[in-house]
N, CA, C, O and CB atoms as a CASP TS submission, in Angstrom:
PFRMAT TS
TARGET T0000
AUTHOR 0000-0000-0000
METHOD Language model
MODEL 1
PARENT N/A
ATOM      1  N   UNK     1     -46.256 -27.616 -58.588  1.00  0.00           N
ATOM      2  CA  UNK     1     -46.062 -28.632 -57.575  1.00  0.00           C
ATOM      3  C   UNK     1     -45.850 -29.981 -58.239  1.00  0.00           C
ATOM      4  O   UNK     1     -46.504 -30.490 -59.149  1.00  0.00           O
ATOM      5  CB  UNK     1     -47.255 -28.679 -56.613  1.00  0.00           C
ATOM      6  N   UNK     2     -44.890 -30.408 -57.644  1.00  0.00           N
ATOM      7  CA  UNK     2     -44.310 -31.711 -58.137  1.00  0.00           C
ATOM      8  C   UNK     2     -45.787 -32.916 -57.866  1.00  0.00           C
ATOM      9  O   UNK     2     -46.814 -32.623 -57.254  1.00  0.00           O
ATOM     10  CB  UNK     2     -42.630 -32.133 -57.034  1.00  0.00           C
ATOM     11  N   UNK     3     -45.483 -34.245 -58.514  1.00  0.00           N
ATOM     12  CA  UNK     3     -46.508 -35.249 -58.523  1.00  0.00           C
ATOM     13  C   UNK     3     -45.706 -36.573 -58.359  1.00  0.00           C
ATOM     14  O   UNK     3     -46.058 -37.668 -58.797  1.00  0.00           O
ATOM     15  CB  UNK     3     -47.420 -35.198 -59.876  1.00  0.00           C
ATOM     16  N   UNK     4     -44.477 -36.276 -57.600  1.00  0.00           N
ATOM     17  CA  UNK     4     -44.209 -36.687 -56.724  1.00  0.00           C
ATOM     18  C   UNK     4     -44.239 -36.911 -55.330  1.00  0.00           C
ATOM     19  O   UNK     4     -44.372 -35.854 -54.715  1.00  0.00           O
ATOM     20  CB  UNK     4     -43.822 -36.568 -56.937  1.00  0.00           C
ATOM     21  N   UNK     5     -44.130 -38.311 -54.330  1.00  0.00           N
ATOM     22  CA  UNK     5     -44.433 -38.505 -53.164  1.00  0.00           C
ATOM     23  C   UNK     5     -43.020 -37.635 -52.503  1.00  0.00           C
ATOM     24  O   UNK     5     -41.892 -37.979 -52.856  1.00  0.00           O
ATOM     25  CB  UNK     5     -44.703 -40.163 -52.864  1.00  0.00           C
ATOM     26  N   UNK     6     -43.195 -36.678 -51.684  1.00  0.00           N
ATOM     27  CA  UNK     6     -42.645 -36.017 -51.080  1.00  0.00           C
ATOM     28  C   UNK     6     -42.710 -36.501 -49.292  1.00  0.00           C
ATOM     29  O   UNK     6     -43.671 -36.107 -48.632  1.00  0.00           O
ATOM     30  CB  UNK     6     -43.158 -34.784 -51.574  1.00  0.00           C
ATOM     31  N   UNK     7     -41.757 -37.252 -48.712  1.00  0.00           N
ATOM     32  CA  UNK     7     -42.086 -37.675 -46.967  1.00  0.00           C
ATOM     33  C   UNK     7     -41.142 -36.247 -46.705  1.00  0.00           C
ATOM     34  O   UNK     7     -40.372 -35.817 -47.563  1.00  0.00           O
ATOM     35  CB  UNK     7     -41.266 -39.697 -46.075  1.00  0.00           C
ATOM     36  N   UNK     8     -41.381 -35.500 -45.158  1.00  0.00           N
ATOM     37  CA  UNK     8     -40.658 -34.511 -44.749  1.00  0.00           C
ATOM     38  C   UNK     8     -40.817 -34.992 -43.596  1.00  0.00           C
ATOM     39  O   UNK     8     -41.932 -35.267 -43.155  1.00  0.00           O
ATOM     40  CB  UNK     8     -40.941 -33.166 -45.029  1.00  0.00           C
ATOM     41  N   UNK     9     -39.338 -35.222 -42.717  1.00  0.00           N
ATOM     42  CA  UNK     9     -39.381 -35.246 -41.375  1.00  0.00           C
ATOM     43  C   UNK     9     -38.158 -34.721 -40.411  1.00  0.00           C
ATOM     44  O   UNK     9     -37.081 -34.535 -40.977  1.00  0.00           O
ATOM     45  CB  UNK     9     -39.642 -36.526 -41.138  1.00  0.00           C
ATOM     46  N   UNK    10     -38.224 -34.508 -39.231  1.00  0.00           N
ATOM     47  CA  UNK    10     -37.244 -34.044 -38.576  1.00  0.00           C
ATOM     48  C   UNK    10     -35.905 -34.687 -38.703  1.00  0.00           C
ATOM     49  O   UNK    10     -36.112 -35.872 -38.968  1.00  0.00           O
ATOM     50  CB  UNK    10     -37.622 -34.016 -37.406  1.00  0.00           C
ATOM     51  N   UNK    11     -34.655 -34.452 -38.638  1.00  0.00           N
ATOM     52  CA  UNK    11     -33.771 -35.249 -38.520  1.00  0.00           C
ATOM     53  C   UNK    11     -32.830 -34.264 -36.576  1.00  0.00           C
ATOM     54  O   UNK    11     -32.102 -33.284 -36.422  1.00  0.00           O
ATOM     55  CB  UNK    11     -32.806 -35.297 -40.450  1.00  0.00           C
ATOM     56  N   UNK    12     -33.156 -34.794 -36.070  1.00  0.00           N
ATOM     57  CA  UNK    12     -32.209 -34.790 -34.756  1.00  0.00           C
ATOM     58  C   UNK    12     -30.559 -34.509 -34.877  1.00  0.00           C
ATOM     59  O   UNK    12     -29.787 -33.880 -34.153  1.00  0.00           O
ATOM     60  CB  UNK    12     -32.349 -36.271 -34.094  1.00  0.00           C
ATOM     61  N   UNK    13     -30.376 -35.234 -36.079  1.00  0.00           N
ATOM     62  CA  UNK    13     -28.909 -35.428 -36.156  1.00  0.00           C
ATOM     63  C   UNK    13     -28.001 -34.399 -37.361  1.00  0.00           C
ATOM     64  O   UNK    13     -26.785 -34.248 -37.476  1.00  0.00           O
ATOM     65  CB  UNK    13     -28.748 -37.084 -36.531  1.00  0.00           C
ATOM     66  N   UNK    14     -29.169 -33.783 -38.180  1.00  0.00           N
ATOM     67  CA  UNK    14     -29.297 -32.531 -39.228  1.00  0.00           C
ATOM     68  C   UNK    14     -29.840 -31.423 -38.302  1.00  0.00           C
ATOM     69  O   UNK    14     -29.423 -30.372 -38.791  1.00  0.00           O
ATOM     70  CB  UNK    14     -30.428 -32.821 -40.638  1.00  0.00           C
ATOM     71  N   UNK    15     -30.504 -31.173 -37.299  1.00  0.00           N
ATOM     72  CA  UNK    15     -31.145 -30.256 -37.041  1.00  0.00           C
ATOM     73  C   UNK    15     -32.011 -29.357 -37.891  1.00  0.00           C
ATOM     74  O   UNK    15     -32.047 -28.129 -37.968  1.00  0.00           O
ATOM     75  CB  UNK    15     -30.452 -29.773 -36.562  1.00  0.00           C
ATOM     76  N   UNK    16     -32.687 -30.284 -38.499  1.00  0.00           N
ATOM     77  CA  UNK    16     -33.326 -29.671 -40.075  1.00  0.00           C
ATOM     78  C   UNK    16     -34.576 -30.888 -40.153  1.00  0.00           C
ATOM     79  O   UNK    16     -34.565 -32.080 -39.845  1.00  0.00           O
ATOM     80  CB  UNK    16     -31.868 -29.782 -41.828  1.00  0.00           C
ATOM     81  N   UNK    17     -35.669 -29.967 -40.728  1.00  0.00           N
ATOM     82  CA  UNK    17     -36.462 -31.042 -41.502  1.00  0.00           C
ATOM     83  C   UNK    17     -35.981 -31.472 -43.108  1.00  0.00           C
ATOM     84  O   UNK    17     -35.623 -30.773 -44.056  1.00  0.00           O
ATOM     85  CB  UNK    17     -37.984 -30.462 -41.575  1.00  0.00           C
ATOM     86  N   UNK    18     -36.158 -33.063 -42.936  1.00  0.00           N
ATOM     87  CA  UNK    18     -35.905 -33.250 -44.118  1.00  0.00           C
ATOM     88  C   UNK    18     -36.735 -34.181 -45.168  1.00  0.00           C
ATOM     89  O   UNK    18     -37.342 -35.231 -44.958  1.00  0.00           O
ATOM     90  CB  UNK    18     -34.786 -33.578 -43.994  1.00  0.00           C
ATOM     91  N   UNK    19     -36.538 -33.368 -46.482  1.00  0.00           N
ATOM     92  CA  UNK    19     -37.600 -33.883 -47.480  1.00  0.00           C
ATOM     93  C   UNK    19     -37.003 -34.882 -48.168  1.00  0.00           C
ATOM     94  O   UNK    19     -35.877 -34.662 -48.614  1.00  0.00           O
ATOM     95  CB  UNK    19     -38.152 -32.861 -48.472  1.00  0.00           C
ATOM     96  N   UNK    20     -37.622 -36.156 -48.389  1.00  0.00           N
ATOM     97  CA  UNK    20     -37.291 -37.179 -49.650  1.00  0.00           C
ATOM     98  C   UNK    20     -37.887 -37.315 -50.698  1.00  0.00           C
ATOM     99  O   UNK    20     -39.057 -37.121 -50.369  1.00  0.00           O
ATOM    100  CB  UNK    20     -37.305 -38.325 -49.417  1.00  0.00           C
ATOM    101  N   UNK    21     -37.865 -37.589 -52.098  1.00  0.00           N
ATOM    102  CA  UNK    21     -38.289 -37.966 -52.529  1.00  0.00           C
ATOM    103  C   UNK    21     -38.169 -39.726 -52.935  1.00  0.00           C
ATOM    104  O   UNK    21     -37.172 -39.891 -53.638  1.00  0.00           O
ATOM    105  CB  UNK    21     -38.242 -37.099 -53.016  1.00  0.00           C
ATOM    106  N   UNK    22     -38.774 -40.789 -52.723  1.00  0.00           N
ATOM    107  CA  UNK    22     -38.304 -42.172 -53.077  1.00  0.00           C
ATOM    108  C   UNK    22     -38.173 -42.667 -54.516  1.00  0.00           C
ATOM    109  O   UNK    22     -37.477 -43.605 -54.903  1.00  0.00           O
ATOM    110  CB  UNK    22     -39.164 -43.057 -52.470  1.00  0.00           C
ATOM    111  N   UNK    23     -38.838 -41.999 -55.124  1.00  0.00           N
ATOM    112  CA  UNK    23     -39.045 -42.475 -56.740  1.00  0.00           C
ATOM    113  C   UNK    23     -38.001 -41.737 -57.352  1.00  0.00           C
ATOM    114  O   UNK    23     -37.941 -41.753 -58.581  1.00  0.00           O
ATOM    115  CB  UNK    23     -40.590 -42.088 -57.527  1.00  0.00           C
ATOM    116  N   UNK    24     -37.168 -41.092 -56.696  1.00  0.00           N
ATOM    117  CA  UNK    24     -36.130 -40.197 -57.494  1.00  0.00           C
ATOM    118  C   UNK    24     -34.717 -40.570 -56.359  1.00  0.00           C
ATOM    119  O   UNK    24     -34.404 -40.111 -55.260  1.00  0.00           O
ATOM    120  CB  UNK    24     -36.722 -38.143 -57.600  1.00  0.00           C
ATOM    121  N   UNK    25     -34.092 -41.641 -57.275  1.00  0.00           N
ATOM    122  CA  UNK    25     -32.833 -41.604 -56.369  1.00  0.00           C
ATOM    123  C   UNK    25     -31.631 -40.901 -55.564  1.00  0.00           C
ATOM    124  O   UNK    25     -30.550 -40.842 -56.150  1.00  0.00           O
ATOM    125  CB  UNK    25     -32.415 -42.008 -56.778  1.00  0.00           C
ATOM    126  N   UNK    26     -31.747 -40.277 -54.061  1.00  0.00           N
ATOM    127  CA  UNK    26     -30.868 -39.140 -54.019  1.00  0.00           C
ATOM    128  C   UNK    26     -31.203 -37.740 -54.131  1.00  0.00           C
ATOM    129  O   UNK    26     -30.490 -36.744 -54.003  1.00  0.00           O
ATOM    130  CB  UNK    26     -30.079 -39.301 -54.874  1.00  0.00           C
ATOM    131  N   UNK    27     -32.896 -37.911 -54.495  1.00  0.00           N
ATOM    132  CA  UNK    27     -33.052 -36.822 -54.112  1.00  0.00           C
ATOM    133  C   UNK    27     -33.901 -36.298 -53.013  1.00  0.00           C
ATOM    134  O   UNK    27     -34.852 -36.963 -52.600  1.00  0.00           O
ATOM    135  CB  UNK    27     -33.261 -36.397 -54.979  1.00  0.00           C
ATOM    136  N   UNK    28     -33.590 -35.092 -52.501  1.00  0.00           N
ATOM    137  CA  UNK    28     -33.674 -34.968 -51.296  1.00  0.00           C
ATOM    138  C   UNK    28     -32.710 -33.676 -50.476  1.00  0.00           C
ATOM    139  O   UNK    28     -31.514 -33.802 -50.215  1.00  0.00           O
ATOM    140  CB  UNK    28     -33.394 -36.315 -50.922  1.00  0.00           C
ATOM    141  N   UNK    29     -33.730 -32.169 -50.088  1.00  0.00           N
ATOM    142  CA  UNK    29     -33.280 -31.117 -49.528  1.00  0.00           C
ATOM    143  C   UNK    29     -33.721 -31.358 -47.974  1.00  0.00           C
ATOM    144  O   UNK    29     -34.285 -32.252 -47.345  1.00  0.00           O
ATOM    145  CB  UNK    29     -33.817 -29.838 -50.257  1.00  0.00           C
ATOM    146  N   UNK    30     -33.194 -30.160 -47.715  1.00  0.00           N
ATOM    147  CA  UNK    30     -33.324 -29.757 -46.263  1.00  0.00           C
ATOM    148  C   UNK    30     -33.870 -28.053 -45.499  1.00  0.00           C
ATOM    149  O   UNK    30     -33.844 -26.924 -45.988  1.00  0.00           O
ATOM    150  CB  UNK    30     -31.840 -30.046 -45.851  1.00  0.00           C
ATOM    151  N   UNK    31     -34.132 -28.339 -44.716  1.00  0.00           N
ATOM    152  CA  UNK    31     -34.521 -26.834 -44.293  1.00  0.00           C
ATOM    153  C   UNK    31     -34.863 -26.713 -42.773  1.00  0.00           C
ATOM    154  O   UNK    31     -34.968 -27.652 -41.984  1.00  0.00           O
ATOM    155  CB  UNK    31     -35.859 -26.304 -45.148  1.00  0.00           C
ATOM    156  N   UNK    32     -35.086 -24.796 -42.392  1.00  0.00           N
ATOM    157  CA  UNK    32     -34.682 -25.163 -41.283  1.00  0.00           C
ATOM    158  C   UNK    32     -36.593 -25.532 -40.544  1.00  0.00           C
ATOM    159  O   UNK    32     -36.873 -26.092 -39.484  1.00  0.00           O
ATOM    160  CB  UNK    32     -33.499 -23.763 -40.557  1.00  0.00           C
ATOM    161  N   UNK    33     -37.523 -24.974 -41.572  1.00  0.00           N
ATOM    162  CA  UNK    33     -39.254 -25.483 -41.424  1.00  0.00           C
ATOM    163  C   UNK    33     -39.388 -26.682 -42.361  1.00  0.00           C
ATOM    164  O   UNK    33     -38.658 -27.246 -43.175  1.00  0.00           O
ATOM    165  CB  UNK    33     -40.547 -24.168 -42.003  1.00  0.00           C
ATOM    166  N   UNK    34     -40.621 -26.828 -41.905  1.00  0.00           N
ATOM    167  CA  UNK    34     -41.008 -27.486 -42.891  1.00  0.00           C
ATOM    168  C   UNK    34     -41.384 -27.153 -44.339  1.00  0.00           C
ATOM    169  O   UNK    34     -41.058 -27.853 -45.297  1.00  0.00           O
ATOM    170  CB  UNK    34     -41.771 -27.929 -42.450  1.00  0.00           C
ATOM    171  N   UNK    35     -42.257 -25.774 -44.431  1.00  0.00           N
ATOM    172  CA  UNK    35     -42.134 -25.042 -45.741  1.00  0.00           C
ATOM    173  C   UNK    35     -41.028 -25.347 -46.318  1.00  0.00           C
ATOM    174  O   UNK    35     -40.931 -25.728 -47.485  1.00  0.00           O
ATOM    175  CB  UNK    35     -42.184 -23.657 -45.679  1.00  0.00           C
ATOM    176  N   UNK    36     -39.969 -25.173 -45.397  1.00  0.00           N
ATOM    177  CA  UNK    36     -38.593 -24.336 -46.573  1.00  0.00           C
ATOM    178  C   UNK    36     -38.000 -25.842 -46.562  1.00  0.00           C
ATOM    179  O   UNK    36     -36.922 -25.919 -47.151  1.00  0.00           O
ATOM    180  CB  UNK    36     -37.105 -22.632 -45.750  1.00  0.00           C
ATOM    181  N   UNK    37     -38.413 -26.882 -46.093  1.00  0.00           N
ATOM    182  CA  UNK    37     -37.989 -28.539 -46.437  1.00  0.00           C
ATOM    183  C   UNK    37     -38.640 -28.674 -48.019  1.00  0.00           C
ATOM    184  O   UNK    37     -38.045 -29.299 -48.897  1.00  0.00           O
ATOM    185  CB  UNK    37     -38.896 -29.927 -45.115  1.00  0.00           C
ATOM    186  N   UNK    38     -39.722 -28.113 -48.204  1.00  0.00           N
ATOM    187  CA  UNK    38     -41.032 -28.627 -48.711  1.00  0.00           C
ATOM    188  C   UNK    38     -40.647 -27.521 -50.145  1.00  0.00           C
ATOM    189  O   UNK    38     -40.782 -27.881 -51.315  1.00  0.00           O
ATOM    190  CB  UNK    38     -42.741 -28.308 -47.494  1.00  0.00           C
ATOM    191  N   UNK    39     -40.299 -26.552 -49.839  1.00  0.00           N
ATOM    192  CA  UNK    39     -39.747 -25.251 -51.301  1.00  0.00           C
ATOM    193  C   UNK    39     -38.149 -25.804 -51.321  1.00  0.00           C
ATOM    194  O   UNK    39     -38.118 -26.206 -52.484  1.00  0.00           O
ATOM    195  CB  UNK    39     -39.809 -22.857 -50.730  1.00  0.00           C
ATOM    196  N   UNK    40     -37.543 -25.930 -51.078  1.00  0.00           N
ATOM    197  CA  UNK    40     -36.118 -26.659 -51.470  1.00  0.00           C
ATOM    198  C   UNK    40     -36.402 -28.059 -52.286  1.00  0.00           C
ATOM    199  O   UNK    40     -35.730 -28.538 -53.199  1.00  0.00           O
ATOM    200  CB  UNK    40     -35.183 -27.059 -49.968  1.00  0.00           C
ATOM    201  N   UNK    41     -37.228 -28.408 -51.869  1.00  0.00           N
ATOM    202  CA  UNK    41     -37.506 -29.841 -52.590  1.00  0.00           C
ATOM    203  C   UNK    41     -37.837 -30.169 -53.877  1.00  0.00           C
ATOM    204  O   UNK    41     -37.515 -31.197 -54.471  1.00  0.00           O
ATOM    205  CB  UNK    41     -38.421 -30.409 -52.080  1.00  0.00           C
ATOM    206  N   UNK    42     -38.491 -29.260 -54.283  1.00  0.00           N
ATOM    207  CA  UNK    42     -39.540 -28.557 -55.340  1.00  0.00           C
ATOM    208  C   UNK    42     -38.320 -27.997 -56.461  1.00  0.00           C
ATOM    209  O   UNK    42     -38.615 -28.164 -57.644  1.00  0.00           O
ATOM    210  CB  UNK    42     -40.682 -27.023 -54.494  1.00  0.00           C
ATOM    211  N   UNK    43     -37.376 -27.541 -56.256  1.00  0.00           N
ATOM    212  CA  UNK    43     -36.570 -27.047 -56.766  1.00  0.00           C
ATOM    213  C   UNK    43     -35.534 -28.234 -57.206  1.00  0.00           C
ATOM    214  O   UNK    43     -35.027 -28.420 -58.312  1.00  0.00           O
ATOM    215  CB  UNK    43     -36.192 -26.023 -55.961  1.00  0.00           C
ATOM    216  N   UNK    44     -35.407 -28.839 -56.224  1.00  0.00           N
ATOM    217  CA  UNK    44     -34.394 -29.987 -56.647  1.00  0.00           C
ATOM    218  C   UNK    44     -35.147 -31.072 -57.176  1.00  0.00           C
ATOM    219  O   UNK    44     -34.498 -32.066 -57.504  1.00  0.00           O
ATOM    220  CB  UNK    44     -33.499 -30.550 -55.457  1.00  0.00           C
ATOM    221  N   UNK    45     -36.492 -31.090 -57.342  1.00  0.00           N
ATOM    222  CA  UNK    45     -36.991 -32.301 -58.316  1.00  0.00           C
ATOM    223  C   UNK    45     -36.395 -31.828 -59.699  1.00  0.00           C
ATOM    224  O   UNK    45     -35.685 -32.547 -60.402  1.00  0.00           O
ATOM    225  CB  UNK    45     -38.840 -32.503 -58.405  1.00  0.00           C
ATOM    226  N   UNK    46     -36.683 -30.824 -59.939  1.00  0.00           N
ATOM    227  CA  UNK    46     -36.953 -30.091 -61.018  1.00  0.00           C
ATOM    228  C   UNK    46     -35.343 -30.302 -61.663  1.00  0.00           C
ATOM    229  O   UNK    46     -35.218 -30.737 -62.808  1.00  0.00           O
ATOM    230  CB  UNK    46     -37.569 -28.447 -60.628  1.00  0.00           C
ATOM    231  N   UNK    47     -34.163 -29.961 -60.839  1.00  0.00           N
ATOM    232  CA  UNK    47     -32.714 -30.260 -61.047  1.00  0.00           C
ATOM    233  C   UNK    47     -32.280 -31.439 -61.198  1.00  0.00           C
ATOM    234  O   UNK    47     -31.174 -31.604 -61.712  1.00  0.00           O
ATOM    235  CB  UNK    47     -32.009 -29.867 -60.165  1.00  0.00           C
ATOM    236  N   UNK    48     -33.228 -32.761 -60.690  1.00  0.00           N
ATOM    237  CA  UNK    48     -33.185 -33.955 -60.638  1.00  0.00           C
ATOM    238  C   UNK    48     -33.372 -34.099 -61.997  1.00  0.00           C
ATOM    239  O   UNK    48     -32.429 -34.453 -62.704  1.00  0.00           O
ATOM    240  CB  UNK    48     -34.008 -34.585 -59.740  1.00  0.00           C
ATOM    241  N   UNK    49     -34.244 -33.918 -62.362  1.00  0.00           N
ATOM    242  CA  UNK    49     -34.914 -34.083 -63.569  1.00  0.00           C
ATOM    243  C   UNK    49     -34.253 -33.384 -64.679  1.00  0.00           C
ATOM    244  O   UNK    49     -33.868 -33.909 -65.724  1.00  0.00           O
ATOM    245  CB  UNK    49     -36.250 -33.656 -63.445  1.00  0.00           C
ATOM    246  N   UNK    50     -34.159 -32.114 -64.338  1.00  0.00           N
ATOM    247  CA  UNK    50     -33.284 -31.794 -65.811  1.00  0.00           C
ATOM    248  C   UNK    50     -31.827 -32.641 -66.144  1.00  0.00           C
ATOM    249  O   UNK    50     -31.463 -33.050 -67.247  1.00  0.00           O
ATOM    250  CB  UNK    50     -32.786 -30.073 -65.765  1.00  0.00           C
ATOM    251  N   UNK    51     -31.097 -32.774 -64.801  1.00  0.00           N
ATOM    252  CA  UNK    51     -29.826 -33.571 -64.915  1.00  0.00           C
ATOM    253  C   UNK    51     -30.265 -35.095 -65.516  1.00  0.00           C
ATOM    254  O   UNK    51     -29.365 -35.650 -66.146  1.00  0.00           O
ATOM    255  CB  UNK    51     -29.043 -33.673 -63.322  1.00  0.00           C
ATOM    256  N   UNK    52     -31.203 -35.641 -65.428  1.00  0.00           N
ATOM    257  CA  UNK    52     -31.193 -36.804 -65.950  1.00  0.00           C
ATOM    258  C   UNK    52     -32.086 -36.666 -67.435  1.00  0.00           C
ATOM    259  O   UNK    52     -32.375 -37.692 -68.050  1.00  0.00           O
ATOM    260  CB  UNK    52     -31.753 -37.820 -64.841  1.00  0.00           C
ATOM    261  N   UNK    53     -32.350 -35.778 -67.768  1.00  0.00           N
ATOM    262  CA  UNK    53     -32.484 -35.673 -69.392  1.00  0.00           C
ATOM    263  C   UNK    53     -31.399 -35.335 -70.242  1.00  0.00           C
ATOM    264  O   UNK    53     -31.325 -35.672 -71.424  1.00  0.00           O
ATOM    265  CB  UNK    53     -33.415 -34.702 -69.762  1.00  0.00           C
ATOM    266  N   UNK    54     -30.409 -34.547 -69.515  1.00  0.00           N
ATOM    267  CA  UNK    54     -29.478 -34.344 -70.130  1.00  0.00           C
ATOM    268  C   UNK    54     -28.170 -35.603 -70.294  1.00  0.00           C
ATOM    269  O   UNK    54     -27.255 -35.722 -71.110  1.00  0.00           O
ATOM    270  CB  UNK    54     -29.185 -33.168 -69.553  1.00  0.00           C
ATOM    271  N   UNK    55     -28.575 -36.384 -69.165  1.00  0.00           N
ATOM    272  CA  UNK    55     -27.383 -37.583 -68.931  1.00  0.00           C
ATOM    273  C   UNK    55     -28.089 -38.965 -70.163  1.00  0.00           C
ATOM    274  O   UNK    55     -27.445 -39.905 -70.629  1.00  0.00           O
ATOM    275  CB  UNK    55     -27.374 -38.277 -66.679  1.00  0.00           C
ATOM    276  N   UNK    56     -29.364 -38.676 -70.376  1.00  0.00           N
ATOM    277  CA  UNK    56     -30.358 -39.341 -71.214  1.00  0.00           C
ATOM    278  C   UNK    56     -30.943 -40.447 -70.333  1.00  0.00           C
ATOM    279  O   UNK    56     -31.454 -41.360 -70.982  1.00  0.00           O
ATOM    280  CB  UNK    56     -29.726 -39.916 -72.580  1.00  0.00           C
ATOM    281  N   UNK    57     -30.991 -40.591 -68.827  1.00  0.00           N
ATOM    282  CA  UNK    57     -31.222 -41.367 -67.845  1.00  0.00           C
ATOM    283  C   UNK    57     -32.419 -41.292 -67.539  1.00  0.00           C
ATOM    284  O   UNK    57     -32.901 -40.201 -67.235  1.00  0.00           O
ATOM    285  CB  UNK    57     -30.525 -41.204 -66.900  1.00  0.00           C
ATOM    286  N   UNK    58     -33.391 -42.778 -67.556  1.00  0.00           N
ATOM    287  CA  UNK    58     -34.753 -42.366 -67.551  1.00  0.00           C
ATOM    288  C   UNK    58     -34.719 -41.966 -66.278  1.00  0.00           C
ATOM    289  O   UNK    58     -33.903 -41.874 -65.361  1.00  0.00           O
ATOM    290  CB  UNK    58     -35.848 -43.358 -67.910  1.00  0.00           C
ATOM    291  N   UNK    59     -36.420 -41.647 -66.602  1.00  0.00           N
ATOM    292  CA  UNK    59     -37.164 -40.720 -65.490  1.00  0.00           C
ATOM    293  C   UNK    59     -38.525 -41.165 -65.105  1.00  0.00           C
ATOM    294  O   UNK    59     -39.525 -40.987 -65.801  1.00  0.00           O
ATOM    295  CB  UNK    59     -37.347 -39.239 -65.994  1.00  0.00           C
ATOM    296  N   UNK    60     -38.498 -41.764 -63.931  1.00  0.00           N
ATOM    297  CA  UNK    60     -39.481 -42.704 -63.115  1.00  0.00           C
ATOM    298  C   UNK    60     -40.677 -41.783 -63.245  1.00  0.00           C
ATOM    299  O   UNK    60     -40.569 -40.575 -63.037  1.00  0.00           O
ATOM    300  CB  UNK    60     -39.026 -43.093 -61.398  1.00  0.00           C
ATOM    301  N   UNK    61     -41.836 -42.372 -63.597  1.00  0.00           N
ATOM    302  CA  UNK    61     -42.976 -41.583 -63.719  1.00  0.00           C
ATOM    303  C   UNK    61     -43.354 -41.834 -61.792  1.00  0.00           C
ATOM    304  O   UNK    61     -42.802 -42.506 -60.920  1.00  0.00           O
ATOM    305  CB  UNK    61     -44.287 -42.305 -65.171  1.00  0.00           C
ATOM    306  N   UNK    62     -44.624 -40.850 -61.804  1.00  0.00           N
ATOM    307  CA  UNK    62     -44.571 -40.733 -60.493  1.00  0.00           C
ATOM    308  C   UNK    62     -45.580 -41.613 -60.024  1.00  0.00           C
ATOM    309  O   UNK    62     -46.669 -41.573 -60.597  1.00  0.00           O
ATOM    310  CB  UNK    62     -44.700 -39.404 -60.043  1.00  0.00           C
ATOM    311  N   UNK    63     -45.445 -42.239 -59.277  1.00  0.00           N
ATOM    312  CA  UNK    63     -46.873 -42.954 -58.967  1.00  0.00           C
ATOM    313  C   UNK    63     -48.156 -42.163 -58.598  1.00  0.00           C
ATOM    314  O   UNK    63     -49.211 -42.503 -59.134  1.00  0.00           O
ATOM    315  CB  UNK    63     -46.695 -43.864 -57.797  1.00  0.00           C
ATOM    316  N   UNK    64     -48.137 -41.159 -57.742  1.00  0.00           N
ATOM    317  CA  UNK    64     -49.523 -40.479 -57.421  1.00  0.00           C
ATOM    318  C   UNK    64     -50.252 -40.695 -56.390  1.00  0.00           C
ATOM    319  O   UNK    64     -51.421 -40.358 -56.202  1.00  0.00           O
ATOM    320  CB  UNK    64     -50.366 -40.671 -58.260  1.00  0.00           C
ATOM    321  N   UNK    65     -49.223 -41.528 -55.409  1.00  0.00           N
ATOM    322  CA  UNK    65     -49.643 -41.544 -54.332  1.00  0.00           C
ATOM    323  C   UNK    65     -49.873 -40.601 -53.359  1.00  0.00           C
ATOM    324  O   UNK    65     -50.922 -40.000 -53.592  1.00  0.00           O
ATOM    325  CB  UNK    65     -49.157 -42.156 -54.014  1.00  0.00           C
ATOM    326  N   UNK    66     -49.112 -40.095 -52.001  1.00  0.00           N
ATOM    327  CA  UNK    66     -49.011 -39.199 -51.383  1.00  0.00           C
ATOM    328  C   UNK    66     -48.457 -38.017 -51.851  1.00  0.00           C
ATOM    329  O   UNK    66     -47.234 -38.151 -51.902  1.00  0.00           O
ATOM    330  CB  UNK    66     -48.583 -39.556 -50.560  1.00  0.00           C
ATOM    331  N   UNK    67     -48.882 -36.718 -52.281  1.00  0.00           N
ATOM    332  CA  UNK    67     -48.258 -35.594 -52.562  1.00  0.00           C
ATOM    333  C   UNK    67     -46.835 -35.582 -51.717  1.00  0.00           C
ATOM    334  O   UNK    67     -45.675 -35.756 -52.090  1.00  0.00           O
ATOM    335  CB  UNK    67     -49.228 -34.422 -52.251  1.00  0.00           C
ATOM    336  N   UNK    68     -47.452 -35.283 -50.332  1.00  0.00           N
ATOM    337  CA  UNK    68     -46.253 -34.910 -49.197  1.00  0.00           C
ATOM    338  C   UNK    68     -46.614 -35.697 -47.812  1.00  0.00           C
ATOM    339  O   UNK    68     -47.829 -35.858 -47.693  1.00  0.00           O
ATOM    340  CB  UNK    68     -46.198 -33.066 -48.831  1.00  0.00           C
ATOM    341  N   UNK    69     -46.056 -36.072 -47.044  1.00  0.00           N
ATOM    342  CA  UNK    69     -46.089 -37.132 -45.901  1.00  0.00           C
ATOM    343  C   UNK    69     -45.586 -36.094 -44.550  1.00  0.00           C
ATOM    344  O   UNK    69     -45.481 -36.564 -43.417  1.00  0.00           O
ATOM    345  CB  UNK    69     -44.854 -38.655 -46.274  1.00  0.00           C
TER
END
């Protein structure tokens, strides 16, 4: 589990809940629960993150605030 702040909320206009992360620019899945907002997300930190080690682009430590919102 990421140690990143994760917010998940409905979007009306996605018909999907959707997860952000703020400390990670752009990133951010979707799903059609909240689980599967919340396991898509998890996956794309992780893609976030490898893509920006490889681009050599830092990588915002996490603050440690809210796990998930």
């Amino acid at each position: 589990m990421s140690k990143y702040e994760i917010i998940i909320y409905w979007s009306n206009e996605d018909n999907a809940f959707i997860a952000e992360v703020p400390e990670l620019p752009g990133c951010m899945a979707d799903g059609n629960t909240y689980q599967e907002a919340l396991s898509n997300v998890e996956v794309i930190i992780c893609e976030w993150i490898d893509t920006a080690k490889e681009l050599n682009r830092p990588i915002p430590e996490a603050k440690g605030r809210l796990i998930y919102a």
